[in-house]
C-alpha positions as CSV (number, residue, x, y, z in Angstrom):
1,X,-9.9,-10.3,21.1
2,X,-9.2,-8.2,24.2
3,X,-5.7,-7.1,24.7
4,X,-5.6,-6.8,28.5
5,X,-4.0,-3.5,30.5
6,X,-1.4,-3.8,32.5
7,X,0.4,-6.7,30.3
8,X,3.8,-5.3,29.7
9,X,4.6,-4.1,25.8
10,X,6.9,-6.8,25.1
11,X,4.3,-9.4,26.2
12,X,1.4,-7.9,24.1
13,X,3.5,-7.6,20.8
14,X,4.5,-11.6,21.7
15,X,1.4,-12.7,21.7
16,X,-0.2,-10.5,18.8
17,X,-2.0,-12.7,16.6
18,X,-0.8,-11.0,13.4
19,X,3.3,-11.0,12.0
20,X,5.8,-9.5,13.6
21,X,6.1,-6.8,11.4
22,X,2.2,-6.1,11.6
23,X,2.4,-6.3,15.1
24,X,5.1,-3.7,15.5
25,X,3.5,-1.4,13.3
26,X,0.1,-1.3,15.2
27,X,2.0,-1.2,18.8
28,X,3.6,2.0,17.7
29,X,0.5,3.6,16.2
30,X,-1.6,2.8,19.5
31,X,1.1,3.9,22.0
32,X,2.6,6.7,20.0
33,X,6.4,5.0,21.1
34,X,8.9,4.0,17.9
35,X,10.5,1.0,16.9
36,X,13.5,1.5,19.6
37,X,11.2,2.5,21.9
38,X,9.0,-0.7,22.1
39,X,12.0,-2.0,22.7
40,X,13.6,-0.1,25.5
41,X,10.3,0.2,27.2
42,X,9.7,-3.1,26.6
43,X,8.9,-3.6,30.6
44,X,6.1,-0.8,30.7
45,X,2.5,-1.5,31.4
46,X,-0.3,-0.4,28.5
47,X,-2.5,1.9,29.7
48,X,-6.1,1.5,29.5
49,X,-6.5,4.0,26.7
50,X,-3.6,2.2,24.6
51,X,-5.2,-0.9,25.2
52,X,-8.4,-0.2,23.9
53,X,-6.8,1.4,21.0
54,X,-4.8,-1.5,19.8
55,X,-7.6,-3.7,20.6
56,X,-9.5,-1.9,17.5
57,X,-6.6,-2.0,15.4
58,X,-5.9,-5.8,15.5
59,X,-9.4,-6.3,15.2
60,X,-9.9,-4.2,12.1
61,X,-6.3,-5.9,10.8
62,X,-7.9,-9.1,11.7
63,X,-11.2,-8.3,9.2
64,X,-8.6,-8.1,6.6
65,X,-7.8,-3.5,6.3
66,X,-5.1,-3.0,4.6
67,X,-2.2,-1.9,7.6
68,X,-1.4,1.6,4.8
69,X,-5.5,1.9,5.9
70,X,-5.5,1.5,9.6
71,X,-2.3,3.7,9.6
72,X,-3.2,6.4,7.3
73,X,-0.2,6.3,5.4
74,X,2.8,3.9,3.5
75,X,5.9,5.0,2.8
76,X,7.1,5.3,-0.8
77,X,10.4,6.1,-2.7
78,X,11.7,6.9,0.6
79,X,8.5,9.7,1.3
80,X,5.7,9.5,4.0
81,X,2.2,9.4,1.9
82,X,-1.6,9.4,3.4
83,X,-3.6,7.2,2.5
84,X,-7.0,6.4,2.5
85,X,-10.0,4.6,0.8
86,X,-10.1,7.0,-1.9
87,X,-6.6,6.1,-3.3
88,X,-4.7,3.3,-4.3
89,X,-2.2,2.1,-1.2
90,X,1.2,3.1,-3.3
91,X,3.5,-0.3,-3.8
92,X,7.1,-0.7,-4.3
93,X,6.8,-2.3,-7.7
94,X,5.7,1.3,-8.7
95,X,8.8,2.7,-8.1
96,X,10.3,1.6,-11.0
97,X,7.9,3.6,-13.0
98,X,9.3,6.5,-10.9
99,X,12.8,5.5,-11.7
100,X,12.2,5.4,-15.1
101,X,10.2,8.4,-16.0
102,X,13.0,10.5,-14.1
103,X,16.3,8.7,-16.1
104,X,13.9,9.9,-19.4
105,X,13.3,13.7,-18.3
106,X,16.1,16.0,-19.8
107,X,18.0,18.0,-17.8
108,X,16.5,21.8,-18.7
109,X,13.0,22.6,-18.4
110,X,11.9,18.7,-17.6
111,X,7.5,18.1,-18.3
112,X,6.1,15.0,-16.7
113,X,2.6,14.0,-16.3
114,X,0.8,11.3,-14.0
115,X,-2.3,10.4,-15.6
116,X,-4.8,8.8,-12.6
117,X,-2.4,10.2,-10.2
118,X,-4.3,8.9,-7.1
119,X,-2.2,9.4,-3.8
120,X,0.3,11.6,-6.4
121,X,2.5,8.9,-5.2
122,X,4.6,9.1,-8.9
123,X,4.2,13.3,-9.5
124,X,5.1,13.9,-6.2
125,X,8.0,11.8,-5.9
126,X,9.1,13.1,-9.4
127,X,8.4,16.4,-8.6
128,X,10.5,16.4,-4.9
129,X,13.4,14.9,-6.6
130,X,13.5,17.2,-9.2
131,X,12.3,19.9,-7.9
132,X,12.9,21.8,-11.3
133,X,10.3,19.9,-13.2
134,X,7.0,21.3,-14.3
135,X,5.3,18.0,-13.2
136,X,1.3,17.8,-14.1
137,X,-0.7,15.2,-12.2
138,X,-4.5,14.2,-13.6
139,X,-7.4,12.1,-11.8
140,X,-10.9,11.5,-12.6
141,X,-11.5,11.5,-8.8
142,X,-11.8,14.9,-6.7
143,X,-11.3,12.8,-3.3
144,X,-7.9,11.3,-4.6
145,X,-6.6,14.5,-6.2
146,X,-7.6,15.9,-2.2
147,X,-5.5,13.4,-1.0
148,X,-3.0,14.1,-3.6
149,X,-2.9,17.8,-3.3
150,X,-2.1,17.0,0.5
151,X,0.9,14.7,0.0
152,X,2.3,17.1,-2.1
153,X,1.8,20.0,0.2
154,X,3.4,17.6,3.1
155,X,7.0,16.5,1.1
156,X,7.5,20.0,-0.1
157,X,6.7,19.2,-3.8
158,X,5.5,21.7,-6.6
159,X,2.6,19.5,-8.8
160,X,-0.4,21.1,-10.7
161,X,-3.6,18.9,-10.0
162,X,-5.9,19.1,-12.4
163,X,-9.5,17.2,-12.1
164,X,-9.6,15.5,-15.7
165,X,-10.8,11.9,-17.3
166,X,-7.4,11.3,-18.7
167,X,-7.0,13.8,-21.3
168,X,-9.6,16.1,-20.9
169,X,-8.5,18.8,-19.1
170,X,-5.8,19.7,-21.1
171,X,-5.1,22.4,-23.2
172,X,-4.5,21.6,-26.7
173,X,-1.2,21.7,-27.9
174,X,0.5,20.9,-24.3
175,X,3.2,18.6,-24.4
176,X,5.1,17.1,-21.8
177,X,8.5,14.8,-22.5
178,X,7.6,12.3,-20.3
179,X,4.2,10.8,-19.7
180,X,3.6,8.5,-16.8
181,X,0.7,6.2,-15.5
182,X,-0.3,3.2,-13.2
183,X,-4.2,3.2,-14.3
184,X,-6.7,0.6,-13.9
185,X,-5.4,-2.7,-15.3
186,X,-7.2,-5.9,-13.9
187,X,-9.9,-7.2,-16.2
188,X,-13.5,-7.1,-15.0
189,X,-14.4,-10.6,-12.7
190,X,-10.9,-11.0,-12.0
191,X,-10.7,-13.2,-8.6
192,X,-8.0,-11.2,-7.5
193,X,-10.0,-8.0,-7.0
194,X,-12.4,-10.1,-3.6
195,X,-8.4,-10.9,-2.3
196,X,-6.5,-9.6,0.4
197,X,-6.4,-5.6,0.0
198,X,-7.7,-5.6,-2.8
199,X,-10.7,-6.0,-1.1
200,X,-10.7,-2.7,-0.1
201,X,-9.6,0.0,-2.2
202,X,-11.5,2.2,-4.7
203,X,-12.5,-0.6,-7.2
204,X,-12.6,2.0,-10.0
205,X,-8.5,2.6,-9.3
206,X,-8.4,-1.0,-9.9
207,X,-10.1,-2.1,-13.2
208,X,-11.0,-1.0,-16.0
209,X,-14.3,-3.2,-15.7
210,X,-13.6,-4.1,-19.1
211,X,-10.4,-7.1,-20.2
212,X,-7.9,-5.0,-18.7
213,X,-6.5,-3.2,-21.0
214,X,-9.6,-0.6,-21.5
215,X,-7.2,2.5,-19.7
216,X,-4.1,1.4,-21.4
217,X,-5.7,2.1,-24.6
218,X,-6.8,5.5,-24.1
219,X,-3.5,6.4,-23.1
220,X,-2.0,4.9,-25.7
221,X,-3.7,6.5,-28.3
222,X,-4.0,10.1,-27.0
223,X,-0.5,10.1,-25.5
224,X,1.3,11.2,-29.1
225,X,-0.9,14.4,-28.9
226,X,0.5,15.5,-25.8
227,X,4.2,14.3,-26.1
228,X,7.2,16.5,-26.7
229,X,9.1,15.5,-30.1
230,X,10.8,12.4,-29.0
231,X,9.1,11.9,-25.5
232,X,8.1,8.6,-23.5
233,X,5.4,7.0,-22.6
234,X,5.3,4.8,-19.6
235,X,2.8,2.5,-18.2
236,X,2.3,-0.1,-15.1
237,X,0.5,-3.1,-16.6
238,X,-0.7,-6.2,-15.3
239,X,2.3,-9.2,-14.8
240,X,1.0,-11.0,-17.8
241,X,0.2,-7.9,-20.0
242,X,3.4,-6.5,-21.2
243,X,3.1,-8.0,-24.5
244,X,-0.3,-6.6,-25.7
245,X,1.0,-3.5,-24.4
246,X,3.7,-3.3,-26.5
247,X,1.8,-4.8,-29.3
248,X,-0.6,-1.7,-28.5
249,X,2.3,1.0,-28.4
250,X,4.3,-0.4,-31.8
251,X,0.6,0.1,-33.5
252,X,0.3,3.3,-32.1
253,X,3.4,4.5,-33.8
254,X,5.8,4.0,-30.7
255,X,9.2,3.3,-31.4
256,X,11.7,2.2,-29.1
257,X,9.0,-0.3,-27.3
258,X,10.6,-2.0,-24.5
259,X,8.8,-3.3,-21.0
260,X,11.4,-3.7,-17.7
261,X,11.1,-6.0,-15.0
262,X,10.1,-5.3,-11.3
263,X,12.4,-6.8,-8.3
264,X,10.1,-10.0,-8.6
265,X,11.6,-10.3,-12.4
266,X,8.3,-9.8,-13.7
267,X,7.8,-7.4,-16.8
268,X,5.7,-4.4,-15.0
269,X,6.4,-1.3,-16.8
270,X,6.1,-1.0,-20.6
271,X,7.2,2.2,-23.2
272,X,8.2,3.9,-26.2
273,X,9.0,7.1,-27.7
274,X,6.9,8.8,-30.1
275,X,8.3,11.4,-32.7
Protein backbone atom coordinates (compact mmCIF):
# COMPACT_ATOMS: atom_id res chain seq x y z
CA UNK A 1 0.00 0.00 0.00
CA UNK A 2 1.17 3.62 -0.70
CA UNK A 3 -0.69 6.34 1.05
CA UNK A 4 -0.24 9.12 -1.45
CA UNK A 5 0.88 12.97 -0.32
CA UNK A 6 -1.14 15.52 -0.87
CA UNK A 7 -4.56 13.51 -0.14
CA UNK A 8 -6.17 15.56 2.50
CA UNK A 9 -6.31 13.84 6.31
CA UNK A 10 -9.86 13.19 6.32
CA UNK A 11 -9.57 11.38 2.96
CA UNK A 12 -6.59 9.13 4.06
CA UNK A 13 -8.18 8.07 7.48
CA UNK A 14 -11.44 7.24 5.03
CA UNK A 15 -9.95 5.06 3.18
CA UNK A 16 -7.48 3.33 5.73
CA UNK A 17 -7.75 -0.25 5.27
CA UNK A 18 -7.74 -1.02 9.09
CA UNK A 19 -10.94 0.07 11.80
CA UNK A 20 -11.71 3.24 12.57
CA UNK A 21 -10.22 3.24 15.77
CA UNK A 22 -6.93 1.70 14.37
CA UNK A 23 -6.90 4.10 11.80
CA UNK A 24 -7.13 7.16 14.17
CA UNK A 25 -4.62 5.92 16.31
CA UNK A 26 -1.89 5.52 13.52
CA UNK A 27 -2.97 9.04 11.83
CA UNK A 28 -2.09 10.71 15.09
CA UNK A 29 1.20 8.95 15.71
CA UNK A 30 2.44 9.64 12.00
CA UNK A 31 1.31 13.38 12.01
CA UNK A 32 1.93 14.19 15.65
CA UNK A 33 -1.93 16.02 15.53
CA UNK A 34 -4.68 14.64 18.29
CA UNK A 35 -7.92 13.28 18.04
CA UNK A 36 -9.59 16.93 17.65
CA UNK A 37 -7.06 17.82 15.64
CA UNK A 38 -7.58 15.23 12.78
CA UNK A 39 -10.66 16.53 12.89
CA UNK A 40 -10.35 20.30 12.65
CA UNK A 41 -7.57 19.95 10.20
CA UNK A 42 -9.35 17.53 8.42
CA UNK A 43 -8.76 19.67 5.01
CA UNK A 44 -4.89 19.67 5.31
CA UNK A 45 -2.59 17.95 2.87
CA UNK A 46 -0.05 15.06 4.36
CA UNK A 47 3.25 15.87 3.80
CA UNK A 48 5.66 13.65 2.24
CA UNK A 49 7.43 12.77 5.46
CA UNK A 50 3.89 11.93 7.20
CA UNK A 51 3.05 9.95 4.38
CA UNK A 52 5.79 7.78 4.30
CA UNK A 53 5.49 7.38 7.98
CA UNK A 54 2.00 6.12 8.02
CA UNK A 55 2.63 4.12 5.03
CA UNK A 56 5.05 1.85 7.42
CA UNK A 57 2.67 1.87 10.11
CA UNK A 58 -0.38 0.44 8.31
CA UNK A 59 1.90 -1.86 6.69
CA UNK A 60 3.39 -3.21 9.86
CA UNK A 61 -0.48 -3.14 11.38
CA UNK A 62 -1.35 -4.91 8.33
CA UNK A 63 1.41 -7.91 9.11
CA UNK A 64 -0.54 -8.38 12.18
CA UNK A 65 1.90 -5.87 15.31
CA UNK A 66 0.10 -5.41 17.92
CA UNK A 67 -1.12 -1.22 17.64
CA UNK A 68 0.47 -1.04 21.92
CA UNK A 69 3.76 -2.16 19.59
CA UNK A 70 3.79 0.14 16.74
CA UNK A 71 2.90 2.91 19.28
CA UNK A 72 5.12 2.16 22.05
CA UNK A 73 2.76 2.36 24.62
CA UNK A 74 -1.28 1.36 25.93
CA UNK A 75 -2.90 3.03 28.35
CA UNK A 76 -3.90 1.30 31.62
CA UNK A 77 -5.87 2.10 34.82
CA UNK A 78 -6.08 5.48 33.41
CA UNK A 79 -1.75 5.72 33.11
CA UNK A 80 0.35 6.01 29.91
CA UNK A 81 2.69 2.70 29.86
CA UNK A 82 5.65 1.79 27.21
CA UNK A 83 5.60 -1.00 25.73
CA UNK A 84 7.66 -3.13 23.89
CA UNK A 85 8.53 -6.72 22.75
CA UNK A 86 9.99 -7.46 25.98
CA UNK A 87 6.70 -7.10 27.99
CA UNK A 88 3.33 -8.22 27.93
CA UNK A 89 0.95 -5.34 26.12
CA UNK A 90 -1.10 -4.58 29.66
CA UNK A 91 -5.11 -5.45 29.10
CA UNK A 92 -8.06 -4.09 30.77
CA UNK A 93 -9.16 -7.45 32.24
CA UNK A 94 -6.03 -6.87 34.48
CA UNK A 95 -7.35 -4.14 36.12
CA UNK A 96 -9.37 -5.96 38.17
CA UNK A 97 -6.46 -7.58 39.75
CA UNK A 98 -5.37 -3.98 40.40
CA UNK A 99 -8.70 -3.23 41.93
CA UNK A 100 -8.60 -5.92 44.07
CA UNK A 101 -5.19 -6.10 45.57
CA UNK A 102 -5.77 -2.31 46.47
CA UNK A 103 -9.57 -2.88 48.31
CA UNK A 104 -7.22 -5.86 50.34
CA UNK A 105 -4.12 -3.47 51.37
CA UNK A 106 -4.81 -1.93 54.89
CA UNK A 107 -4.74 1.45 55.51
CA UNK A 108 -1.14 1.92 57.58
CA UNK A 109 1.99 0.69 56.30
CA UNK A 110 0.32 -1.17 53.10
CA UNK A 111 3.12 -4.28 51.33
CA UNK A 112 2.19 -5.46 47.88
CA UNK A 113 4.20 -7.46 45.62
CA UNK A 114 3.83 -8.07 41.66
CA UNK A 115 5.42 -11.30 40.98
CA UNK A 116 6.50 -11.31 36.89
CA UNK A 117 5.77 -7.70 37.02
CA UNK A 118 6.53 -7.17 33.23
CA UNK A 119 5.61 -3.49 32.05
CA UNK A 120 4.98 -2.94 36.24
CA UNK A 121 1.69 -2.34 34.83
CA UNK A 122 -0.05 -3.69 38.51
CA UNK A 123 2.96 -2.23 41.01
CA UNK A 124 3.04 0.79 39.42
CA UNK A 125 -0.56 1.44 39.25
CA UNK A 126 -0.72 0.28 42.91
CA UNK A 127 2.01 2.13 43.93
CA UNK A 128 0.71 5.80 42.20
CA UNK A 129 -2.53 5.33 43.71
CA UNK A 130 -1.30 4.74 46.92
CA UNK A 131 1.48 6.32 46.95
CA UNK A 132 2.10 5.28 50.74
CA UNK A 133 2.64 1.64 49.89
CA UNK A 134 5.89 -0.11 50.09
CA UNK A 135 5.01 -1.87 46.74
CA UNK A 136 7.84 -4.63 45.56
CA UNK A 137 7.71 -5.77 41.91
CA UNK A 138 9.78 -9.13 40.75
CA UNK A 139 10.61 -10.43 37.05
CA UNK A 140 12.82 -13.08 35.76
CA UNK A 141 13.53 -10.75 32.80
CA UNK A 142 16.16 -7.76 33.07
CA UNK A 143 14.61 -6.18 29.67
CA UNK A 144 11.04 -6.06 31.24
CA UNK A 145 12.08 -4.95 34.69
CA UNK A 146 14.00 -1.91 32.19
CA UNK A 147 10.87 -1.22 30.87
CA UNK A 148 9.33 -1.49 34.19
CA UNK A 149 11.69 0.66 36.09
CA UNK A 150 10.84 3.34 33.28
CA UNK A 151 7.02 3.35 33.63
CA UNK A 152 7.51 3.83 37.05
CA UNK A 153 9.89 6.64 36.78
CA UNK A 154 7.34 8.28 34.03
CA UNK A 155 3.80 8.19 36.42
CA UNK A 156 5.70 9.35 39.50
CA UNK A 157 5.52 5.94 41.30
CA UNK A 158 7.80 4.64 44.20
CA UNK A 159 8.35 0.56 43.30
CA UNK A 160 11.47 -1.57 44.26
CA UNK A 161 12.46 -3.85 41.16
CA UNK A 162 14.18 -6.61 41.99
CA UNK A 163 15.59 -9.11 39.21
CA UNK A 164 14.25 -12.51 40.78
CA UNK A 165 12.66 -16.14 39.39
CA UNK A 166 9.61 -15.58 41.54
CA UNK A 167 10.78 -15.96 44.93
CA UNK A 168 14.27 -15.84 44.83
CA UNK A 169 15.36 -12.72 45.47
CA UNK A 170 13.89 -12.29 48.62
CA UNK A 171 14.97 -11.98 51.92
CA UNK A 172 13.74 -14.54 54.21
CA UNK A 173 11.28 -13.67 56.52
CA UNK A 174 9.68 -10.63 54.24
CA UNK A 175 6.20 -10.45 54.21
CA UNK A 176 3.99 -8.38 52.29
CA UNK A 177 -0.17 -8.28 52.95
CA UNK A 178 -0.99 -8.55 49.65
CA UNK A 179 0.59 -10.60 46.90
CA UNK A 180 -0.29 -10.08 43.33
CA UNK A 181 0.46 -11.79 39.87
CA UNK A 182 -0.69 -12.16 36.15
CA UNK A 183 2.20 -14.99 35.29
CA UNK A 184 2.34 -17.28 32.48
CA UNK A 185 -0.87 -19.19 32.17
CA UNK A 186 -1.59 -20.75 28.67
CA UNK A 187 -0.64 -24.44 28.42
CA UNK A 188 2.15 -25.39 26.04
CA UNK A 189 0.71 -26.00 22.05
CA UNK A 190 -2.07 -23.94 22.92
CA UNK A 191 -3.49 -22.54 19.32
CA UNK A 192 -4.08 -19.38 20.81
CA UNK A 193 -0.48 -18.43 21.32
CA UNK A 194 0.20 -18.36 16.81
CA UNK A 195 -3.20 -15.80 17.02
CA UNK A 196 -3.52 -12.32 16.66
CA UNK A 197 -1.03 -10.52 19.21
CA UNK A 198 -0.19 -13.14 20.69
CA UNK A 199 1.86 -13.70 18.01
CA UNK A 200 4.12 -11.35 19.03
CA UNK A 201 4.95 -10.91 22.51
CA UNK A 202 7.64 -12.48 24.76
CA UNK A 203 6.29 -16.23 24.56
CA UNK A 204 7.91 -16.90 27.90
CA UNK A 205 5.31 -14.04 29.54
CA UNK A 206 2.82 -16.17 28.05
CA UNK A 207 3.11 -19.89 28.97
CA UNK A 208 4.34 -21.78 31.25
CA UNK A 209 5.30 -24.31 28.39
CA UNK A 210 3.92 -26.81 30.66
CA UNK A 211 -0.52 -27.40 31.12
CA UNK A 212 -0.80 -24.03 32.28
CA UNK A 213 -0.85 -24.04 35.53
CA UNK A 214 3.18 -24.63 35.99
CA UNK A 215 3.56 -20.68 37.46
CA UNK A 216 0.38 -20.79 39.37
CA UNK A 217 1.77 -23.42 41.37
CA UNK A 218 4.90 -21.97 42.39
CA UNK A 219 3.12 -19.10 43.59
CA UNK A 220 0.81 -20.89 45.33
CA UNK A 221 2.99 -22.85 47.31
CA UNK A 222 5.69 -20.26 48.19
CA UNK A 223 3.18 -17.38 48.70
CA UNK A 224 2.34 -18.49 52.62
CA UNK A 225 6.10 -17.85 53.28
CA UNK A 226 6.07 -14.39 52.32
CA UNK A 227 2.46 -13.28 53.46
CA UNK A 228 1.67 -11.06 56.31
CA UNK A 229 -0.65 -12.98 59.04
CA UNK A 230 -3.94 -12.83 57.27
CA UNK A 231 -2.74 -11.53 53.72
CA UNK A 232 -4.07 -12.30 50.05
CA UNK A 233 -3.00 -13.87 47.38
CA UNK A 234 -4.22 -12.90 43.98
CA UNK A 235 -3.78 -14.42 40.67
CA UNK A 236 -4.90 -13.80 36.75
CA UNK A 237 -5.65 -17.28 35.35
CA UNK A 238 -6.76 -18.51 32.28
CA UNK A 239 -10.96 -18.20 31.51
CA UNK A 240 -11.38 -21.83 32.06
CA UNK A 241 -8.90 -22.23 35.02
CA UNK A 242 -10.46 -20.73 38.06
CA UNK A 243 -11.45 -23.92 39.48
CA UNK A 244 -8.06 -25.77 39.65
CA UNK A 245 -6.85 -22.65 41.00
CA UNK A 246 -8.92 -22.61 43.73
CA UNK A 247 -8.71 -26.35 44.07
CA UNK A 248 -4.85 -25.45 44.22
CA UNK A 249 -5.15 -22.54 46.85
CA UNK A 250 -7.83 -24.52 49.36
CA UNK A 251 -4.88 -27.43 49.29
CA UNK A 252 -2.39 -25.02 49.92
CA UNK A 253 -4.06 -23.98 53.17
CA UNK A 254 -5.96 -20.86 51.68
CA UNK A 255 -8.95 -19.93 53.23
CA UNK A 256 -11.43 -17.51 52.04
CA UNK A 257 -10.93 -18.92 48.27
CA UNK A 258 -13.06 -17.02 45.96
CA UNK A 259 -12.27 -16.18 41.98
CA UNK A 260 -14.20 -12.70 40.50
CA UNK A 261 -15.37 -12.14 37.25
CA UNK A 262 -13.88 -9.76 34.43
CA UNK A 263 -16.43 -7.23 32.50
CA UNK A 264 -16.84 -10.18 29.96
CA UNK A 265 -18.36 -12.23 33.12
CA UNK A 266 -15.71 -14.57 32.99
CA UNK A 267 -13.94 -15.84 36.28
CA UNK A 268 -10.29 -14.14 35.83
CA UNK A 269 -8.89 -13.45 39.06
CA UNK A 270 -8.76 -16.12 41.85
CA UNK A 271 -7.66 -15.80 45.94
CA UNK A 272 -7.45 -16.48 49.47
CA UNK A 273 -6.03 -15.52 52.68
CA UNK A 274 -3.54 -17.39 54.36
CA UNK A 275 -3.00 -17.21 58.30
Amino acid sequence: MIIQPGATIAAVQAGLPLDPLENRILLCEATGLSRVQLITQGDRALTPDEASRLDDLVARRLRGEPIAYIVGRREFFGLAFRVGPAVLIPRPDTELLVDLSLERLPDNAPRLLDMGTGSGAIAVAVAHTRPDADVTALDVSPDALAVAQANAAANGARVRFLESSWFDALAAGETFDVIASNPPYIAAGDEHLVQGDLRFEPVGALTDHADGLAALRIIIQGSPRHLAPGGWLLLEHGYDQAAAVRALLADAGFTNVQSWRDLAGIERVSGGRFG
